[in-house]
C-alpha positions as CSV (number, residue, x, y, z in Angstrom):
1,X,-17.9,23.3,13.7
2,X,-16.3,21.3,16.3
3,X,-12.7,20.8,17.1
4,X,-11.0,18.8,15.3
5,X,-8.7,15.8,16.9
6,X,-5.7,13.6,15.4
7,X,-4.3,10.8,17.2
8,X,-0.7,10.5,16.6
9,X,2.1,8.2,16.5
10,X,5.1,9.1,19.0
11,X,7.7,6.9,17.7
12,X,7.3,7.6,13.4
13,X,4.8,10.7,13.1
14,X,6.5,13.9,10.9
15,X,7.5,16.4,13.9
16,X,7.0,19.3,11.4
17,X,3.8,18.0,9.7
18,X,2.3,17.7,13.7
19,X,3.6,21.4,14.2
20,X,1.6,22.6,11.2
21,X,-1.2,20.9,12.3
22,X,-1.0,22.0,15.8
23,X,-0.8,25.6,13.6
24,X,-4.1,24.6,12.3
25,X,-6.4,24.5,15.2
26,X,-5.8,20.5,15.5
27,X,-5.9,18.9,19.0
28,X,-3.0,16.7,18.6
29,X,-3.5,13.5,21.0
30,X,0.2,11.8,21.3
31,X,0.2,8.1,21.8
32,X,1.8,4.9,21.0
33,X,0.6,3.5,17.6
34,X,0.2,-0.1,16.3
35,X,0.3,1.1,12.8
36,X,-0.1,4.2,10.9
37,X,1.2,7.9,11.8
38,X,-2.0,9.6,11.9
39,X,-5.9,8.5,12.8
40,X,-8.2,10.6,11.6
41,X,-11.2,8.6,13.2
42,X,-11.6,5.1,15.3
43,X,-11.3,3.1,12.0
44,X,-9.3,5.5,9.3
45,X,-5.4,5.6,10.0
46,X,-2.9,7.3,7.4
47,X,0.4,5.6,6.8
48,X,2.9,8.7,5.5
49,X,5.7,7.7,3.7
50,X,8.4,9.4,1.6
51,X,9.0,8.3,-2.0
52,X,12.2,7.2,-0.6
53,X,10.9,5.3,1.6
54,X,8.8,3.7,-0.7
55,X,12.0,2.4,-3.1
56,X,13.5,1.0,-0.2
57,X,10.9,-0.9,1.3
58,X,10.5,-2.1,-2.2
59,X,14.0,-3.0,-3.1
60,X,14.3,-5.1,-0.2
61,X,10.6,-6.7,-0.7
62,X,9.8,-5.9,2.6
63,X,6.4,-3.5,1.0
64,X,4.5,-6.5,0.4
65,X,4.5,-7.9,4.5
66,X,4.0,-4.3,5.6
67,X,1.4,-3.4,3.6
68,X,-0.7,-6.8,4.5
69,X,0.3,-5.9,8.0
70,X,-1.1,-2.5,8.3
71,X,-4.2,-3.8,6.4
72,X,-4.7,-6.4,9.1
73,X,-4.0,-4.2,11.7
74,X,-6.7,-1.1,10.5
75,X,-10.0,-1.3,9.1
76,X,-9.9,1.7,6.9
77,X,-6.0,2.2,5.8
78,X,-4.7,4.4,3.6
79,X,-1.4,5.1,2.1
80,X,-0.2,8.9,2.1
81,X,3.3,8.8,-0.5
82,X,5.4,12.0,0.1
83,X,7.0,13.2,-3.3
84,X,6.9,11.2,-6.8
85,X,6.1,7.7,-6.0
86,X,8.2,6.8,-9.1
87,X,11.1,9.5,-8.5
88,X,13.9,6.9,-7.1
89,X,14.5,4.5,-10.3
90,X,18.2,4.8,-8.8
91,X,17.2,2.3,-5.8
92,X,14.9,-0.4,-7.5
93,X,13.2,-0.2,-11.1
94,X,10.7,1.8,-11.9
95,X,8.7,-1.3,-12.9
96,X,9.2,-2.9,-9.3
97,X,7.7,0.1,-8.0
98,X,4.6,0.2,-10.1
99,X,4.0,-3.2,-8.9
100,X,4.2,-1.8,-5.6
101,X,1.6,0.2,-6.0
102,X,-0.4,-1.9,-8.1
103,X,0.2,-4.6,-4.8
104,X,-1.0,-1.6,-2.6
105,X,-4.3,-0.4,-4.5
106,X,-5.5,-2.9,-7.0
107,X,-4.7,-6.4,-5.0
108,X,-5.1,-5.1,-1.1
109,X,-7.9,-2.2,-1.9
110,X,-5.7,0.3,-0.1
111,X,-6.3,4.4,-1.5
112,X,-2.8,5.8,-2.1
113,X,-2.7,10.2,-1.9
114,X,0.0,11.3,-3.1
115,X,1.2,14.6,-1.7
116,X,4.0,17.1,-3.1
117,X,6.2,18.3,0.2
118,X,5.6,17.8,4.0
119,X,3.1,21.4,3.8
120,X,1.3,19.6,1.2
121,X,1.2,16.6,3.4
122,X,0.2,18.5,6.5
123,X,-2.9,20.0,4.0
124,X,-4.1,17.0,3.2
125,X,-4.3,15.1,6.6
126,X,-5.9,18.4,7.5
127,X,-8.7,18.2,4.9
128,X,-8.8,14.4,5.4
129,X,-9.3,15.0,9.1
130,X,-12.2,17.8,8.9
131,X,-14.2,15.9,5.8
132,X,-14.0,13.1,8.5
133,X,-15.3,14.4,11.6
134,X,-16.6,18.1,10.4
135,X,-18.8,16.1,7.3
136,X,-18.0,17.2,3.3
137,X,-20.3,20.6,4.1
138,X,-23.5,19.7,1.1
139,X,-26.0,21.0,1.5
140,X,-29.8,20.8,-0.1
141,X,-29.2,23.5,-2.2
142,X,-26.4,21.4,-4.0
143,X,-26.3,18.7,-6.2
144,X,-25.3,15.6,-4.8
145,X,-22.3,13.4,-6.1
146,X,-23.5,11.5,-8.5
147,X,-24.5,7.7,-7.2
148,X,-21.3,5.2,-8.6
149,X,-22.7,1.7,-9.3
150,X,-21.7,-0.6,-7.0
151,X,-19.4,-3.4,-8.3
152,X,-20.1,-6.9,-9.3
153,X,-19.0,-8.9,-6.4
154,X,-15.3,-10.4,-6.7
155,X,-14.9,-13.8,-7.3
156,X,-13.8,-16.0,-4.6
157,X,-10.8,-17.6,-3.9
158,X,-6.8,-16.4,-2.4
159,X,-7.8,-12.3,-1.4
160,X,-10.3,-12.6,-4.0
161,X,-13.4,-12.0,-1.9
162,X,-11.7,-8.7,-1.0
163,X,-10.2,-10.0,2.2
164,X,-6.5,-11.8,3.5
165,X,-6.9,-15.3,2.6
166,X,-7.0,-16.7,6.8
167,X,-4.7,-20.2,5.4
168,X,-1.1,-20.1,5.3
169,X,-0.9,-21.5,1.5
170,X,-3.5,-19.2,0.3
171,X,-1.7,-16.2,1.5
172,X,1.6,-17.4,0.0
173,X,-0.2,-17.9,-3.1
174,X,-1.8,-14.4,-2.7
175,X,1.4,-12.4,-2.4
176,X,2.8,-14.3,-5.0
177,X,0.3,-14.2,-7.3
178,X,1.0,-9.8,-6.9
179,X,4.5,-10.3,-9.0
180,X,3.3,-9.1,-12.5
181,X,3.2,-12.0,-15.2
182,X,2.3,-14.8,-12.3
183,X,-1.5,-15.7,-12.4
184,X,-2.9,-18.5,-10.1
185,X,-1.8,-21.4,-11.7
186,X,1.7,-19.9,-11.9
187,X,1.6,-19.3,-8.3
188,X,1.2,-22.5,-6.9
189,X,3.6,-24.4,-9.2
190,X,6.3,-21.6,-7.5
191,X,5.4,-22.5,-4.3
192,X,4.6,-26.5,-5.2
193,X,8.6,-26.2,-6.5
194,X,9.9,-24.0,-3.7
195,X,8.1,-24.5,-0.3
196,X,8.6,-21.4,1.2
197,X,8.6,-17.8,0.3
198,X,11.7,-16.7,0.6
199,X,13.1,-19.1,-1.9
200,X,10.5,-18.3,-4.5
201,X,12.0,-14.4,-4.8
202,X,15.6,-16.1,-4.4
203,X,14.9,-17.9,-7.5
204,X,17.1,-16.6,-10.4
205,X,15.3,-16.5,-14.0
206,X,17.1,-19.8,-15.1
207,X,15.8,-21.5,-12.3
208,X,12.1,-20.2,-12.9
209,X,12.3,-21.4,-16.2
210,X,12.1,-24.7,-14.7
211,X,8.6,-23.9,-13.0
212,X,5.9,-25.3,-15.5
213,X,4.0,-22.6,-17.2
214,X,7.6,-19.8,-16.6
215,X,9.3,-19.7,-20.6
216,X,12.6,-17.6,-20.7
217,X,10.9,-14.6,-21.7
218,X,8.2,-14.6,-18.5
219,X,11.2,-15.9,-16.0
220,X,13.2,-12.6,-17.0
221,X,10.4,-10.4,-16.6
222,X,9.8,-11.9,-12.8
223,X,13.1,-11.8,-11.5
224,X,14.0,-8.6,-13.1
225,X,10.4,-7.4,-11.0
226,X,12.0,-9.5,-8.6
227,X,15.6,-7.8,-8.3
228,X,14.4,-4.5,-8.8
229,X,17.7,-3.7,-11.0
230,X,18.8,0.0,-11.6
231,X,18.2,1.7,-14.2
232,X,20.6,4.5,-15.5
């Protein structure tokens, strides 16, 4: 078994998950990172965030750029949530934060872990890290994981060939089109009405109710996704 190495970030990493690492035989490598905290190889980099974290970045929308960011920037991301990825409904909605994570794994094909403290944390990177570079450890004598159909190809169009749309339209239509209750036709008559971004989330309900296709009870459902209110 060779020895293990992880690349990590020296501006955001987890001093005290890189200690336990270091605890754990790993070769830490410090360096500057693009994206990410941790690389496990030349194309798999983690992204650790806290659960806090997480509610902020969603109550200020600002989830939705960073995650397409760090897709762009990494060819295998993945998303490592320290905590209960629903435990702060006091920041934003627990509704705006399912669509978070719905944004994150269903529409941008990113895996989410979930991990319960920083040890927990510092265990998984570690298993991630050996699996990666040390192989899963089958051998002959064991079955093999059973062989998962591979799916019927996506249909094309904004993300849907399982890549960032490349025109500016189609990726405003993508991210938009990641607010539950919006489909594609939805989309661009918000953007058609709008013109940018930022005044589509701006919209209140009574002005989405203006958008052909948006009733009263689908324009509330948006802009409370939208606001991310508290819930007591």
């Amino acid at each position: 078994m060779k020895t293990l190495t992880l690349i990590v970030d020296s501006y955001s990493s987890n001093v005290t998950v890189t200690n336990l690492l270091k605890e754990k035989g790993i070769a830490i490598v410090v360096t500057s990172m693009k994206s990410g905290q941790y690389q496990v190889t030349d194309s798999c980099v983690i992204w650790h965030m806290t659960s806090a974290e997480l509610a902020r970045l969603t109550a200020d929308k600002s989830i939705f750029r960073r995650v397409l960011e760090f897709k762009r920037s990494v060819p295998e991301p993945v998303v490592l949530v320290e905590g209960d990825p629903l435990a702060h409904s006091g920041v934003v909605s627990v509704n705006a934060l399912r669509g978070a994570l719905s944004f994150i794994a269903m529409h941008n094909r990113v895996p989410i872990l979930t991990a319960a403290n920083t040890n927990d944390v510092a265990e998984l990177i570690y298993i991630m890290t050996n699996q990666a570079q040390n192989g899963m450890g089958l051998t002959l004598s064991e079955p093999a994981p059973a062989e998962i159909p591979a799916p019927a190809e996506p249909e094309k169009g904004a993300g849907g060939n399982g890549t960032l749309p490349k025109d500016p339209a189609e990726l405003q239509e993508y991210i938009v089109r990641a607010v539950p209750e919006v489909g594609p036709a939805i989309a661009k008559a918000m953007i058609k009405k709008y013109g940018t971004l930022r005044a589509v989330f701006a919209a209140s309900a009574k002005d989405l109710t203006q958008v052909e296709g948006i009733g009263p009870k689908k324009a509330k459902k948006i802009a409370e996704f939208v606001d991310g209110k508290f819930e007591k």
